[in-house]
N, C-alpha and C positions, 0 to 999 in steps of 0.2 A: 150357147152351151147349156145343156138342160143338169141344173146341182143335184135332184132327186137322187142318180146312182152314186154321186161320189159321196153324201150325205147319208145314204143308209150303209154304204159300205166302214162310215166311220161309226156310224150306231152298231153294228154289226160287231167292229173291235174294239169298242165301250164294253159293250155288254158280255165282252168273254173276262170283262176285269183287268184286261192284261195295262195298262194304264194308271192302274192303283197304288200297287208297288212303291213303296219309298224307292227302293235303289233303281226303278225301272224312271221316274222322273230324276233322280241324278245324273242317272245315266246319259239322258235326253238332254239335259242341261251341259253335259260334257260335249255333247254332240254339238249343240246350237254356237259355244265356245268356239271348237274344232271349224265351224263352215263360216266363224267370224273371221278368225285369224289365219285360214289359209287362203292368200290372196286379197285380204280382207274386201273379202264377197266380190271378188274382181271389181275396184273400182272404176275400171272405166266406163261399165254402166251408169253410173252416179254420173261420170265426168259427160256422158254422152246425154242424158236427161235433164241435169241441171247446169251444164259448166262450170261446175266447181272444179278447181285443184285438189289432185289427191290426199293433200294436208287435212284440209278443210274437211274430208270428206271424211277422212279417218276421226277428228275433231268431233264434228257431228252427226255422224250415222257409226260408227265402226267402236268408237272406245264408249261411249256411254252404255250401248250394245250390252256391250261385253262385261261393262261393270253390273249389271243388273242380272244377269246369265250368271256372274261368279257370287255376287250377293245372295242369290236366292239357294244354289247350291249350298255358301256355308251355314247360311242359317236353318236350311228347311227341315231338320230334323225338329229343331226347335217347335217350328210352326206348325208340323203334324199333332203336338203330346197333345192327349187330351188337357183341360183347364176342369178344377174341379171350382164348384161353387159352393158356396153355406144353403143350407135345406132351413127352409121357417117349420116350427114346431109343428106344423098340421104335417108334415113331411116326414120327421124323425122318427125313428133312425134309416131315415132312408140317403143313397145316397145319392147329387145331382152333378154333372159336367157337360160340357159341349167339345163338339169334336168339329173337324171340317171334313166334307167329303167332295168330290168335284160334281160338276154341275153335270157332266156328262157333254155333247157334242158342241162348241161351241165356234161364232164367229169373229174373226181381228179386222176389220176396214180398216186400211194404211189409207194415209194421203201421198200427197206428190215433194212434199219439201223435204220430209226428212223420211224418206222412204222404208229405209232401213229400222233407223231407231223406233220409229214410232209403227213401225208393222209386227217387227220380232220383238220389241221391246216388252207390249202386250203379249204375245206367245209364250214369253219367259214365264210371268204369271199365269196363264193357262196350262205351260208347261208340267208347272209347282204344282200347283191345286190337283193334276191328276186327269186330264181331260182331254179328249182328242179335237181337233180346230181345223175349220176352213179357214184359210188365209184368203182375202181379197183385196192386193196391191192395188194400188192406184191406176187406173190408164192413162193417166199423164207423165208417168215415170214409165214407158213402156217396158226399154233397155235393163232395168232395175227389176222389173216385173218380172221378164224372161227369165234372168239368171236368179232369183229366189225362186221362179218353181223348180228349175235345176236343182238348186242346193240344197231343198228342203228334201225333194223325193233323193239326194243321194246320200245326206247328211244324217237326217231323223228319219224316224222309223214311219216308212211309208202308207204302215196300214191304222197310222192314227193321223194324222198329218196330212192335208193336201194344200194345194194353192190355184186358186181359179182365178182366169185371167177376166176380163173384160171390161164395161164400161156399167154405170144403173141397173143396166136390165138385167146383167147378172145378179149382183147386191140385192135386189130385188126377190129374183129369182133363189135364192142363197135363205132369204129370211120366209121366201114363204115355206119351205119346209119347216118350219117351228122349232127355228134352233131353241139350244136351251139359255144361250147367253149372246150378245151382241154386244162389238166393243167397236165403237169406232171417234176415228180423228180427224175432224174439217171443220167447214163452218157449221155455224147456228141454222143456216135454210136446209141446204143440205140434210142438216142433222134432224132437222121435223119431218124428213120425208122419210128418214131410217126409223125413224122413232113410231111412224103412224103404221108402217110396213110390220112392224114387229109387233107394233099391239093387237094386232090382228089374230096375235097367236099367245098373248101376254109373254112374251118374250122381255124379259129384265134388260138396260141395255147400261152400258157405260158411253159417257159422253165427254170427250174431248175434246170441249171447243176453241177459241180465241178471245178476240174483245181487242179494246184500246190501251193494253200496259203503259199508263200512266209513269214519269217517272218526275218528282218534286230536287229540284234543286235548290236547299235553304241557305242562307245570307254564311251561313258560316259552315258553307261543304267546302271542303279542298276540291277545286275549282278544276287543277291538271287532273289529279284522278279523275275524278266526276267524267270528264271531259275522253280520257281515255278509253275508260270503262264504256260508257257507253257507245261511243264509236267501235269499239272492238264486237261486242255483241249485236250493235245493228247493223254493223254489215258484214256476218259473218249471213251465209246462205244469201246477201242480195238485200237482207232485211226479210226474208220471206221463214219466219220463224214466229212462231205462236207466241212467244215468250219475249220478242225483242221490243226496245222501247219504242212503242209507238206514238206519244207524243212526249212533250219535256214541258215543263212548267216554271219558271225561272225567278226568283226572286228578284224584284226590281232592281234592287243594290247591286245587284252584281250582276245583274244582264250583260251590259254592256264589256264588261271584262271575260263573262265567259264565252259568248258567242266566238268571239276572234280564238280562243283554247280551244270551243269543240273544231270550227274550220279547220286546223290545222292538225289537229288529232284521228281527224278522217285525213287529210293528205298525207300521213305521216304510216297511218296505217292502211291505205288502200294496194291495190295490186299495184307497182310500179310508180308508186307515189303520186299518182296520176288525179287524184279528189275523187278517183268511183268514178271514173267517165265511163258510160257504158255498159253501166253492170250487166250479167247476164239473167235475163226474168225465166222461167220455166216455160212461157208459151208466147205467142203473136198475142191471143187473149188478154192475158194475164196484164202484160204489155202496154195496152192500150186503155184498158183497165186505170192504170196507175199514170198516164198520159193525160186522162180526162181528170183524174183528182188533182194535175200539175193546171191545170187551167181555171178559172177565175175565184183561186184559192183569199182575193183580199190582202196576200200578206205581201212581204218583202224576201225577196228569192238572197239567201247570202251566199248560198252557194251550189251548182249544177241547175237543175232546170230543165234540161233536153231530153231528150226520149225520139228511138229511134224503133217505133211498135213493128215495124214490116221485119225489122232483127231482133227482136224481143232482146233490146235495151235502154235501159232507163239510168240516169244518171244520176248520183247520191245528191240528193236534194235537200239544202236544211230550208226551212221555210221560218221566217218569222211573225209574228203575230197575225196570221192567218184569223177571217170571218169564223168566228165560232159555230158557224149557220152554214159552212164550204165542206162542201161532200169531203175532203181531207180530213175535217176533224167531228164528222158523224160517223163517218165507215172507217171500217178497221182499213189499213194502209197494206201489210202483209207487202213492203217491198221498200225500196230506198228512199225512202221519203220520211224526212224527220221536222214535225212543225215545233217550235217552241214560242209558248205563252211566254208571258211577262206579268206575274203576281205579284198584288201589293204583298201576299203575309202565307203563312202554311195554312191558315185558317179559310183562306180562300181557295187556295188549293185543293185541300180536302171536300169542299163544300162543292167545288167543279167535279169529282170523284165522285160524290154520293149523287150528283144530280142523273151519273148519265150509270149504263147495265154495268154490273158488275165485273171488272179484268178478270183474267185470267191471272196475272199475277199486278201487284204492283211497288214502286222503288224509291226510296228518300234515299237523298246522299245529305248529312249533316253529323256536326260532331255534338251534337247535342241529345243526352241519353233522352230528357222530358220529350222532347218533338219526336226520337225514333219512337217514344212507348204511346205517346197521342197518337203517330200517322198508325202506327198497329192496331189500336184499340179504336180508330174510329174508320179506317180505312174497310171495306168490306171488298175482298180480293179472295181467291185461290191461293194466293202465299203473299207472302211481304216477306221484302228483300232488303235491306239496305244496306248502301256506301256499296252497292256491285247494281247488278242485271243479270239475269237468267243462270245465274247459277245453283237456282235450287235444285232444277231440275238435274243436277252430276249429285244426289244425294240420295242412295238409294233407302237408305233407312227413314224419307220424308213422303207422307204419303202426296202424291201430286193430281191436281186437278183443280175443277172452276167450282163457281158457284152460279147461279141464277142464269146469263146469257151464254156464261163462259163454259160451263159443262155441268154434268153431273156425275157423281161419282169420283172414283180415284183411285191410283194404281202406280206401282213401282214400290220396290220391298214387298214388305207383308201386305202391303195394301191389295198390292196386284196380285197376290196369291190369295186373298181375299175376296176380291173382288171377283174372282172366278171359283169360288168356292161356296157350297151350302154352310153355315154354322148350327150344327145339328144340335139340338139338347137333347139329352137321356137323363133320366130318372130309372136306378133301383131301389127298390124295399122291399124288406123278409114278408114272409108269409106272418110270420110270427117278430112283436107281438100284432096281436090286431082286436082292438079296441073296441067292445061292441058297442060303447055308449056314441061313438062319431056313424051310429045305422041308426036310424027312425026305427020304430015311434019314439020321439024325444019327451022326456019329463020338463019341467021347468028346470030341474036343478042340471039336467044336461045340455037344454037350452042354454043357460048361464055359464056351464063350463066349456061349450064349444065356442063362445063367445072369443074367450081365452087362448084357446087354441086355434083358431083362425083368426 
């Protein structure tokens, strides 16, 4: 598929302005709402892509959607005012503010996990800021892919808005036209090849990546929450969620009493009370993938273990004190695979965190306010969470993203209306008065009083 025509035909309807309009992005946000909640985006795409249940699917692709689509709507008059600033005396009386204007033609890279959320999610912010967007879905959600080019060309306004289907050499082919912004959500490898593709044209990019979300369980966490919670968020998608715990770090003292809580917290909460036998993975790939990290992990298997790659299923797997040197606890997991350490103290804990790239987010369950305010202040993450998992991301007034391995940039609220927008400065001042002593030739004594005023 050659992007050149459908890229300039989006510059074409940039440049008539029609896109600017506060009520014409309301309007577009009404729309994007509208093609959430009728049918919510036909889930059985989702169900046919990933095997999720429609619960699930609504859960995490369809409501947080939708929460960020109605957030941006009520707030975005707000977000347009201008902001006026204080002028330094070399200035006065003049007057200074910043305004945002949109970037003009830009691009959304979705992944395959959470197709929905994480493709329209960014749209919503692009929506906001005023700018027309090629979408490029995942080709591993193909079924997902189809019915969002449907929805977008029958929902939004088709002469700002497209969605091109295919594999890299599209994405590629998408950045070498010099968009003006690039957003996209996967890994770190991946994202060097988006990132080298775009420099090529200095194209700004947003980066949403992964990493190992760490989560500290201390000597005095409530053990059943803990326990809950976290099984509830890693196996919601299979485990294949940016945001879900990917390893657990356990206080010595309570090791042993909490492992037998989370066991059972995953059998209590899996499909059919079943322990996650056979969860369903996204690909054969994918699959097999997470088959090799089940094998010569060092630890003690407590619960699952199996994998069936030819059906891309893998089976919720808690692993126990696994080799800190076993591809399970260098490589991000991104599937049902949960190891947990055994720490003498939180000090070690932490000190395991700082050694390896920076999460994407990471989680202490404890009731003690000193160790939440240490793991914060010494913890270097994308968010910190505690006594839950992954719930920051259902917050749209929090801006969201990584740092160092795990992303750059950030988006959702203002963020993501931000992030796809220019923050323009203007300066006015009169003709009058106008100072002849701030014009050369300078005297000593004007010398000395422009001192002053600069």
């Amino acid at each position: 598929m050659n992007a050149a025509p459908a890229v300039a035909a989006l510059r074409k309807t940039y440049a008539t302005g029609r896109t600017r309009p506060l009520e014409w992005r309301l309007e577009q946000l009404r729309r994007v709402e509208d093609m959430l909640t009728d049918g919510e985006l036909r889930a059985e795409a989702l169900a046919a892509d990933l095997g999720r249940p429609a619960n699930d699917s609504f859960l995490g692709d369809i409501a947080p959607t939708l929460a960020e689509a109605r957030y941006a709507r009520k707030h975005l008059r707000a977000w347009t005012k201008p902001q006026r600033v204080r002028v330094p005396l070399s200035v006065f009386p003049g007057r200074a503010w910043y305004g945002y204007e949109p970037l003009g033609v830009v691009l959304v890279i979705g992944p395959w996990n959470y197709p929905v959320y994480l493709t329209i999610g960014p749209l919503v912010g692009a929506i906001a800021a005023g700018n027309c967007a090629v979408l490029k879905p995942s080709e591993h959600a193909p079924a997902t892919a189809a019915v969002m080019a449907e929805l977008v060309e029958e929902y939004l306004d088709p002469d700002a808005f497209t969605v091109l289907q295919g594999g890299p050499e599209v994405t590629q082919d998408i950045l070498a036209q010099g968009m003006d912004h690039a957003f996209f959500t996967g890994g770190p490898e991946i994202a060097k090849a988006v990132m080298e593709a775009a420099a090529r044209h200095l194209t700004p990019v947003t980066l949403e990546l992964g990493g190992k979300c760490p989560v500290l369980i201390a000597a005095d966490a409530d053990l059943d929450v803990a326990a809950r919670r976290i099984a509830w968020t890693k196996l919601l998608n299979s485990g294949q969620t940016c945001v879900a715990p990917d390893y657990l770090m356990v206080d010595a003292s309570v090791r042993d009493t909490f492992l037998p809580k989370l066991k059972q917290a995953f059998i209590d909460l899996s499909p059919g009370n079943d322990g996650g036998r056979r969860l369903p993975i996204v690909s054969n790939r994918q699959a097999e993938r997470l088959a090799r990290l089940l094998s010569d992990h060092g630890g003690d298997v407590v619960m699952g273990g199996g994998s069936t790659p030819a059906d891309a299923k893998v089976d919720l797997t808690i692993l126990a004190d696994p080799s800190t040197e076993a591809a399970v606890m260098t490589e991000e997991i991104f599937g049902p695979i949960l190891p947990v350490l055994t720490v003498d103290s939180p000090a070690q804990a932490i000190d395991r965190i700082g050694r390896g790239p920076k999460p994407l987010a990471a989680y202490v369950f404890t009731k003690s306010g000193e160790l939440e305010r240490t793991f914060r202040k010494e913890v270097s993450a994308g968010a910190i969470v505690s006594n839950h998992a992954a719930i920051h991301v259902l917050v749209p007034g929090l801006p969201f993203g990584g740092v160092g391995n795990s992303g750059m940039g950030a988006y959702h609220g203002k963020a993501g209306f931000e992030a796809f927008s220019h923050r323009k400065g203007h300066v006015s001042r009169p003709t009058r008065p106008d100072l002849r002593i701030v014009y050369p030739p300078y005297s000593k004594a004007t010398q000395r009083l422009l001192r002053v005023i600069f």
